[in-house]
N, C-alpha and C positions, 0 to 999 in steps of 0.2 A: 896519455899525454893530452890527447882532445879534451875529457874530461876534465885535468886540470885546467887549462886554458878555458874552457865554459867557465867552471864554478869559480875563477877567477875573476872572470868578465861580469858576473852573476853580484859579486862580493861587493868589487867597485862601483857598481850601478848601484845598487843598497844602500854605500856609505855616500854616495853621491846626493842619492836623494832624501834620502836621512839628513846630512848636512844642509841642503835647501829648506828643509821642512823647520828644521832650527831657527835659521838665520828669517825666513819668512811668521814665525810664529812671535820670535822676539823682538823682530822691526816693529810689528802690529803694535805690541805692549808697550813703545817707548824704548825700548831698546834703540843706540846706535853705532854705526861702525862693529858691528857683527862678522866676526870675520872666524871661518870652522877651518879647522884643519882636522881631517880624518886618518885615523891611523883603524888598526883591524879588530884591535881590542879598547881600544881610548880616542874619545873626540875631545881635543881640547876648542874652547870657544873663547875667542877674543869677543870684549864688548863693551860696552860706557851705557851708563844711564844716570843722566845729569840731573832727574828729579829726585833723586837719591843722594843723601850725604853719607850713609853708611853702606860702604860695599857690601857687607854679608845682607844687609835688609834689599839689594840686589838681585845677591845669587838666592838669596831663599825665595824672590820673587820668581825667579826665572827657573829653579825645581818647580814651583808648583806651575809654571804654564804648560811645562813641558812634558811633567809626570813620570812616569816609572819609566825608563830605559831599559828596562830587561838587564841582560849581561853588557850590555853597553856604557863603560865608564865615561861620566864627562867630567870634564877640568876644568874651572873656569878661568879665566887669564884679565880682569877686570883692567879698564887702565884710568886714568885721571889725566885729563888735559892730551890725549892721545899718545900716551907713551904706558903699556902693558905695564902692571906694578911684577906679577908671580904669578906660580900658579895655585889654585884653591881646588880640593876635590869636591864635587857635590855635595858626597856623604857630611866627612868629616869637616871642611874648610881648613885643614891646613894648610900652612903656606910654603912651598917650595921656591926656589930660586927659577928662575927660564931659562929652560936650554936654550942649545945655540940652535937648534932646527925651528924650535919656532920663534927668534927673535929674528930668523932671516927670512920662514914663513912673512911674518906681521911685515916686515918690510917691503917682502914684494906686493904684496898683497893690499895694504894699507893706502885708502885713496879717500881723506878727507873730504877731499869738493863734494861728491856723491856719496858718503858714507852718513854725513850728519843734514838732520833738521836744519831748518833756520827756525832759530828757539828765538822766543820775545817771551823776556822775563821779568816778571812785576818784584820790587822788593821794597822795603821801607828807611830811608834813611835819616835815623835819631841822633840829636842829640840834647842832650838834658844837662838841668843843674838846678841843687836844690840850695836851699841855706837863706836867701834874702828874706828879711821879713815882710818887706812890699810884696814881696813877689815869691813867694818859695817855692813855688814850681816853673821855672824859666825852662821854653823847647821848640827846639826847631826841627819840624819832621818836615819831610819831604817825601813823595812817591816818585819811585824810578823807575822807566822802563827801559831797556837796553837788550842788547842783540852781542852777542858772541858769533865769529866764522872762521871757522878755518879754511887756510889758505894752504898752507905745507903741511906734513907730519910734524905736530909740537907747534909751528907758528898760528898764530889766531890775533884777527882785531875784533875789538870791544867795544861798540859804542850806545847813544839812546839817550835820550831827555832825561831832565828832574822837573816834576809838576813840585812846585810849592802848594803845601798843605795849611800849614799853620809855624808862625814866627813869635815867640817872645824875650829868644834868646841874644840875638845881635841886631845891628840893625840892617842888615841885609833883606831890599827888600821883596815882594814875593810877586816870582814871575817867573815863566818855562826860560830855560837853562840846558844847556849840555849838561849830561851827564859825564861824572870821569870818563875817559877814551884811552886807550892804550893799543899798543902792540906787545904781543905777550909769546915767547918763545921759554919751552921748558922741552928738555930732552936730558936723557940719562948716560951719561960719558961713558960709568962703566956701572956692574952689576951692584943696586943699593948705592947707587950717590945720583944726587938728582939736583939741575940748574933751571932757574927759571929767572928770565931776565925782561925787564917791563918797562917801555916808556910811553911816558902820555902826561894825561892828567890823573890823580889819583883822589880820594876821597880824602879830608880834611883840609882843603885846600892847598893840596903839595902840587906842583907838576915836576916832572925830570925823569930819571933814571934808578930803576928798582933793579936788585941783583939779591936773587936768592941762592945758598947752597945747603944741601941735607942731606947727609948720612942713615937711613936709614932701613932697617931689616928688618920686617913683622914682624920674625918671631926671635928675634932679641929685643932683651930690656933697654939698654943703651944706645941709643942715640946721640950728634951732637948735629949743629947748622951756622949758619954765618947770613945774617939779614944787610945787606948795606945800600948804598946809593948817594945820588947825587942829586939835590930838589932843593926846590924853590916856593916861595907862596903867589897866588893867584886865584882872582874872584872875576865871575859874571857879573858885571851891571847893566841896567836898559840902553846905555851908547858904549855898549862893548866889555872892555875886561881889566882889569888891573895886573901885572905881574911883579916881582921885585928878582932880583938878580938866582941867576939858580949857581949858588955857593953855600949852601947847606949839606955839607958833609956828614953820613952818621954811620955807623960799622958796630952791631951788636952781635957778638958769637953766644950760644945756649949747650948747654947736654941738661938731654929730661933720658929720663929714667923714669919705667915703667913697674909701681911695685908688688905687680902679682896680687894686689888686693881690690878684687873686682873692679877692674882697670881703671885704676888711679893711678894718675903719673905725675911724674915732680918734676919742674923745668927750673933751670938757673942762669940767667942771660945778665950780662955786663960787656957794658962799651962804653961806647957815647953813643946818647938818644937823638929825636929826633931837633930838639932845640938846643946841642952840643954840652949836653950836662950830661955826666960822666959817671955811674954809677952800675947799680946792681939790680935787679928785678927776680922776686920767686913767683912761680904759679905752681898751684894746687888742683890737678883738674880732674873731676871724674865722669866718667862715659856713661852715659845710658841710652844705649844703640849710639841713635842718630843725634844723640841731646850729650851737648857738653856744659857742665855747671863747675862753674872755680873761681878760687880764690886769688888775691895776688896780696903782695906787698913791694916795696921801691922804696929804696935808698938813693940820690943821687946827691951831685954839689950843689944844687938847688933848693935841695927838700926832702919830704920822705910824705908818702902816700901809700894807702890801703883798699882797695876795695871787692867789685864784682863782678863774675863777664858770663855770657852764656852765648847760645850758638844753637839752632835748630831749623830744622827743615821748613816754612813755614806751611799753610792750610790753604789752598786743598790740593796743591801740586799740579797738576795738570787741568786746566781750562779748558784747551782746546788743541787738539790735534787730527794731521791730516799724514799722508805720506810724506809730504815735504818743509810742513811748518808746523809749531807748535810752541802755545802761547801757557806758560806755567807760572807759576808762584818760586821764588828763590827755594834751591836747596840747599842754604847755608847762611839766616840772616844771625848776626856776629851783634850782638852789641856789651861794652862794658862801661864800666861805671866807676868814678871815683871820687874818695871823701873830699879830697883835697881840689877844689875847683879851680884856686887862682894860683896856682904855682904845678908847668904843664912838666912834671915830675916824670922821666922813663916815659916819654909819649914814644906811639908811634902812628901807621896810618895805616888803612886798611887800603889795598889795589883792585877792588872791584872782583874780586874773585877767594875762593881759600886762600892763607898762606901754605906752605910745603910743610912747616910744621904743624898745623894743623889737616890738613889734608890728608897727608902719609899715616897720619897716626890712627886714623880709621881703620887705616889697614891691618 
């Protein structure tokens, strides 16, 4: 019996300091909110690493800091905006569903204030139009910096400057600005359905209220979501701001389907858009890792437009990091493009962060 009780005591000091040695190797790397739960044969590992858009270019990061484990299985439990997606083996990366011991683990466990950086993230925001013969390249970039905090599990604000770059698109004119702000709340009701709800200011001149919903399973093809909200227009000028009434109503539902050919997925969304025209939208999109490249087309009672969108981590990811701060490049700059410049055909607006359909599908 002594024996037993030793090699027992023996066992859990090992997994104990086993699970430190993790959690202290992958904070170093940029890893955050690292949270181990040890079991005798499997360590599964909760974690987020926000220089990353693609989970598995994550966990393959985080094998090789860590190296061969012996007979020691680990699971990784990646999450997005602090809510665990599944779990993933080392080896293979398949995806399982989360039991119920470690969704109540992540809960006790789970202490945003002290888990995350204070990230300062640099990104670029474009927009373009071609076609005038005065002028056929019209654009408005801007450089943004901004800061993401979490406050609760799933709650976070968002805020930071836009420096003006260069204007020849509108006549707005160029001088430091708020960047979009928000309050952003995303948590997971039940197992594969996911809410993310936003209010502030948003990118394209919206302000109001964003409501996302997503159905989604990694390792099913079928998907469906529901994008809606209530927003308004509004701009910075040098004596303050403009806004117009927030009575812009828009509610678009999608199902993408994934089709097995070197992950290319099809998405089909109809509603009412962002300027209450009424129609239909396809996208075409194929993955490479952390790079998404796709097509679209639109239909609405306004118009009909075509064009192209991409999305990538940008270069060089991390600047500058300490224990407690760190200062990076976006891992997720979104931009698209359409033929159709003067008729805002199936628009919609980007919220300073992924959308949930874009986000989950990483997964």
């Amino acid at each position: 019996m002594r024996s037993i009780i030793i090699s027992t005591i023996l066992l859990c000091s090992g997994l104990h300091i086993f699970g430190q040695e993790i959690e202290s190797k992958l904070f170093a790397s940029g890893f955050e909110n690292v949270i181990v739960r040890e079991e005798k044969d499997s360590t599964f590992v909760f974690f987020e690493h926000r220089e990353f858009r693609d989970p598995y270019a994550s966990m393959e990061y985080a094998n090789l800091i860590l190296g061969d484990r012996n007979n020691q299985e680990l699971i990784w439990i990646p999450q997005f905006h602090n809510v665990p997606i599944g779990h993933y083996s080392a080896k293979y990366f398949h995806f399982k569903s989360l039991t119920g011991e470690n969704k109540e683990y992540f809960k006790k466990h789970n202490k945003p204030l002290n888990n995350y950086r204070f990230h300062f993230r640099f990104h670029p925001d474009v927009a373009a139009r071609f076609g005038f013969y005065s002028n056929p390249f019209e654009v408005k970039f801007n450089m943004v910096l901004d800061s993401r905090i979490y406050l609760l599990p799933g709650f976070s604000i968002q805020t930071g400057v836009r420096i003006p770059i260069v204007n020849s698109l509108d006549s707005q004119e160029n001088y430091l600005s708020p960047a979009p702000s928000m309050l952003h709340y995303m948590f997971s009701p039940m197992e594969n359905h996911y809410l993310a709800i936003s209010t502030g200011t948003f990118y394209y001149d919206r302000y109001g209220l964003d409501f996302q919903y997503r159905y989604q399973k990694p390792d099913r093809r079928f998907s469906f979501g529901l994008e809606s909200g209530l927003t308004g227009f509004y701009r910075f000028y040098r004596d303050g701001y403009r806004t117009s009434d927030m009575d812009n109503i828009y509610a678009v539902g999608d199902v993408a389907y994934q089709t097995g050919i070197e992950r290319l997925s099809l998405r089909l969304s109809a509603g009412r858009f962002l300027f209450e025209d009424y129609g239909i939208r396809i996208d075409l999109i194929k993955q490479f890792g952390s790079v998404d490249l796709g097509l679209y087309a639109s239909q609405t009672d306004i118009g009909s437009t075509a064009g192209f969108q991409f999305a990538f981590q940008l270069f060089p990811g991390k600047i500058f990091r300490t224990k407690r701060v760190e200062v990076r490049t976006t891992e997720a700059f979104r931009w698209e493009y359409s033929y159709n410049s003067f008729e805002p055909v199936a628009k919609k607006f980007r919220i300073g962060m992924e959308r949930l359909a874009d986000a989950l599908r990483q997964f």
